[in-house]
N, C-alpha and C positions, 0 to 999 in steps of 0.2 A: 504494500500500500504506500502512495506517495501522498506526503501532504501535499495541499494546492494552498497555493499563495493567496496572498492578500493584492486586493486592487487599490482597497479603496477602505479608512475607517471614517464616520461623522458626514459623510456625504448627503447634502437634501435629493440631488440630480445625479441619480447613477445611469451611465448609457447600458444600454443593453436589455434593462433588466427591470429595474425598480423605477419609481417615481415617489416621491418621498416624505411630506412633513410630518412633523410632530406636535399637539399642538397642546403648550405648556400657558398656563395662566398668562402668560405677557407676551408669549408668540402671534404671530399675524403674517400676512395679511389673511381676516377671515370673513369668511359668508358665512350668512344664514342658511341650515340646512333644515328642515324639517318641520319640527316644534322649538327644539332649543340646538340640534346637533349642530356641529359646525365644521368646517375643512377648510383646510389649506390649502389653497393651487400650486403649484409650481408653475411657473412662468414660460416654459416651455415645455407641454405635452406633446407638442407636434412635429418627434424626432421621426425618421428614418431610423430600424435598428430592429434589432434582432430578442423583442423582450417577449418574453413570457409571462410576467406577473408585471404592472405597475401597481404604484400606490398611491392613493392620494386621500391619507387616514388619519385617525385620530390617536394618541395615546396619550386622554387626557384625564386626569388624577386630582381633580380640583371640585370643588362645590359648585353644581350651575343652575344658574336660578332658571326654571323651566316656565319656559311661555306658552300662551294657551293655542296660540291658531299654526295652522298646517299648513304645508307649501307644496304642491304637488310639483316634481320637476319628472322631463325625462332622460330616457339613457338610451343609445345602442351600440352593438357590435363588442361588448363587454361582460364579466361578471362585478357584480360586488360579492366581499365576502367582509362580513362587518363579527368582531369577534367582542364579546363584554366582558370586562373583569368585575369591573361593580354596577350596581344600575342596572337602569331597564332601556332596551330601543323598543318601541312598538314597530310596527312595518303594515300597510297595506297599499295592495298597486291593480293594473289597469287588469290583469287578470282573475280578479277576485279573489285571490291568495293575501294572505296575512297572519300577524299573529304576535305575541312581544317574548323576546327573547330577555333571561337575565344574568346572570353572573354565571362565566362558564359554557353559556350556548351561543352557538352562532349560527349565523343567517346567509346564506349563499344564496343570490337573484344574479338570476342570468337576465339581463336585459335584452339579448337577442336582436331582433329584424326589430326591437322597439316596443319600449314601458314606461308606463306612467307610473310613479309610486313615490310617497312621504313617509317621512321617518320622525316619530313623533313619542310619545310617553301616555301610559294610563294614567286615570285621573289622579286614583291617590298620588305618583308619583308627582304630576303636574302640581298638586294642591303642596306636598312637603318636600320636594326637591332634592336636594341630596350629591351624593360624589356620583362621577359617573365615571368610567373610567373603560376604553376600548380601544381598536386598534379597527382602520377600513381598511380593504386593501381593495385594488383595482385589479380586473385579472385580465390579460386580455386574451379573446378568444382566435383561433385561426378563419382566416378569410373565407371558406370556408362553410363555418359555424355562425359567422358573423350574424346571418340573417335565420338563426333558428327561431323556434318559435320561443316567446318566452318563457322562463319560470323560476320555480321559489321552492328552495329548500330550508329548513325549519328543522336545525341540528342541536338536537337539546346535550345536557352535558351529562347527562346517566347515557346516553350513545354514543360516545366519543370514549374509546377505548383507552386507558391511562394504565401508560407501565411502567415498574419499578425498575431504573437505572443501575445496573452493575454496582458493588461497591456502596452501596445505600446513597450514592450521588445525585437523588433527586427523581425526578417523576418526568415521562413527558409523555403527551397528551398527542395521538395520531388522527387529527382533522380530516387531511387528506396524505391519499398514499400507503406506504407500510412499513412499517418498523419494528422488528421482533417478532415476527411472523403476525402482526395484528396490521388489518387494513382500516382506513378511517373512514368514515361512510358518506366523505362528500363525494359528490357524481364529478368528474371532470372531462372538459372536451382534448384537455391534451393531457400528457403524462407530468406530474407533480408532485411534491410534496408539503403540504403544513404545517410543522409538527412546534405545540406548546410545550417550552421544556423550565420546567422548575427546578431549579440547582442548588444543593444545600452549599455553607461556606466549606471550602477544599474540596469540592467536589467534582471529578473528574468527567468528563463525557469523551469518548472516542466512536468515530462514524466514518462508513464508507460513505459515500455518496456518489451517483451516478458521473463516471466522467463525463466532460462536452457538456455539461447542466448547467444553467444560470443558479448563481446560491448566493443568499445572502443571509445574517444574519442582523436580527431587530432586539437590544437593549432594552428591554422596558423597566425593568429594574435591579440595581447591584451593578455589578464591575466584572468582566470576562478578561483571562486573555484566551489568545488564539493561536496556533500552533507555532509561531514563529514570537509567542511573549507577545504580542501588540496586543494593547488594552486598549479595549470598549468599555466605555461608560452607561449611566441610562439614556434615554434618547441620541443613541449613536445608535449606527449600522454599519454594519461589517460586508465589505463585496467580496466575495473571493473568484481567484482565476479561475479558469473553466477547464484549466489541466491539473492532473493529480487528480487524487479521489478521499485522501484521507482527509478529517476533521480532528482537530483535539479540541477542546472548550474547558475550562479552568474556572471555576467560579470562585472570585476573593473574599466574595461573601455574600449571601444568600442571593440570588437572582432568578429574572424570568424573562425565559427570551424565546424568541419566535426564529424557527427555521423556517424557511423557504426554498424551496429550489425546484426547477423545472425544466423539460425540456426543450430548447433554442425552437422558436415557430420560425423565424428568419425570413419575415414577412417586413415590405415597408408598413408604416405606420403613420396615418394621418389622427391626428387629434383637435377636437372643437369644443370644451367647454362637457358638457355630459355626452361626448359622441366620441368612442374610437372606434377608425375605418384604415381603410387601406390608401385611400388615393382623397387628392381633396373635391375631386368629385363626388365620392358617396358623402363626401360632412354635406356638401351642399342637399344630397337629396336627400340623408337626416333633416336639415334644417326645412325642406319643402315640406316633406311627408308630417311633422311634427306640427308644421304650421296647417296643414291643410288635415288636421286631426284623425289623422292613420295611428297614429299607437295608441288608439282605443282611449276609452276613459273611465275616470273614475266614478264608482258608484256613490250613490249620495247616500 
């Protein structure tokens, strides 16, 4: 086994692979999402490149005061995949699917050929607010898949299989993909993996990982190093090179971080706002079909 290098630590705009912010009490710039959610853009989504997973998510750990009214927005040619550590997201969209996820569950909508849907809180939540604390991630789908039909998977955390770490070094949690002979029960259109990993302090992880894979790793809490000693902090991210296959992970003291990795679509990629496509021809006939009310609607 070969370790694989490092690209890239603390990065918001990794090519290839990820798209990126984190969104800390004093971070911006941000929108309105939902009822109270909120996202960071990065300033440029509309690379050329070879990604398999973007992000454009939240890993936020703060008190938010939750507002009452909804915002229907749409999406296509993507998944979301929104993961909660504390809190609740509610979710309903143009296909009649819905439902609120909370600590530990998460949410996979495939946007498809085009969705309508809001991301919002139940009342008691609305009424006493609270931490809220998760992680969005943007997945993108192959050309393809772009224009499948849409839908919504609804992954609670008693179905998400969690395995005990060699070495009593922590727990991790298989979303998507397989780790230890346990597969994670999200549906994906290309080959990938998800995986929630909780590390005690000194707690060692070692992983093959598919060569030729886009991989990165997400800090959400504690201090990593990484096979070569470079430490990651919390809201840092880790790229690694897409040669070698080994992983070592080091926790200094108690951490949770998010594996990623998947394999290279190696597709151009046009991006507009809630639309990733191929070419900037289909954002415009996103932005036609959306206007001329083709992604269906919402039920009152």
């Amino acid at each position: 086994m070969v370790d694989r290098g490092l690209r890239s630590v603390g990065s918001e705009q990794i090519p290839d692979i990820f798209l990126l912010r984190t969104a800390q009490p004093q971070a911006g710039p941000f929108r309105q999402v939902g009822g109270c959610l909120r996202y960071a853009q990065t300033s440029d989504q509309r690379r050329t490149g070879d990604q398999t997973l973007a992000t454009v998510g939240q890993h936020a750990h703060h008190q938010v005061a939750v507002l009452q009214r909804r915002r229907p927005h749409p999406h296509r040619g993507f998944e979301t995949v929104t993961l909660v550590y504390k809190g609740e997201v509610a979710h309903r969209d143009s296909t009649g699917q819905g439902g609120v996820i909370g600590p530990g569950d998460v949410q996979w909508m495939t946007a498809g050929a085009g969705i309508l849907h809001e991301e919002f809180h139940s009342p008691a939540f609305t009424q006493s607010g609270g931490a809220l604390e998760m992680v969005q991630l943007w997945v993108n789908l192959p050309a393809k898949d772009k224009m499948t039909a849409p839908g919504y998977q609804a992954i609670l955390a008693r179905d998400i299989p969690t395995v005990d770490l060699p070495g009593g070094a922590g727990t991790l949690r298989v979303i998507a993909g397989e780790y230890g002979g346990h597969a994670g029960p999200a549906r994906t259109f290309s080959p990938m993996q998800v995986w929630d990993i909780r590390l005690t302090q000194g707690g060692t992880l070692e992983l093959a990982l598919p060569e030729g894979w886009n991989a990165a790793l997400i800090v959400l809490h504690g201090t990593i190093s990484v096979n070569d000693g470079t430490v990651a902090r919390e809201a840092q991210m880790v790229v690694l090179d897409q040669a070698g296959d080994g992983l070592i992970v080091e926790a200094s003291n108690d951490a949770s971080v998010l594996l990623l990795s998947g394999e290279p679509i190696a597709e151009p990629i046009a991006g507009y706002g809630p639309f990733v496509m191929n070419s900037r021809e289909e954002i415009e006939q996103a932005i036609a079909d959306f206007n001329g009310g083709r992604f269906g609607r919402m039920a009152s």
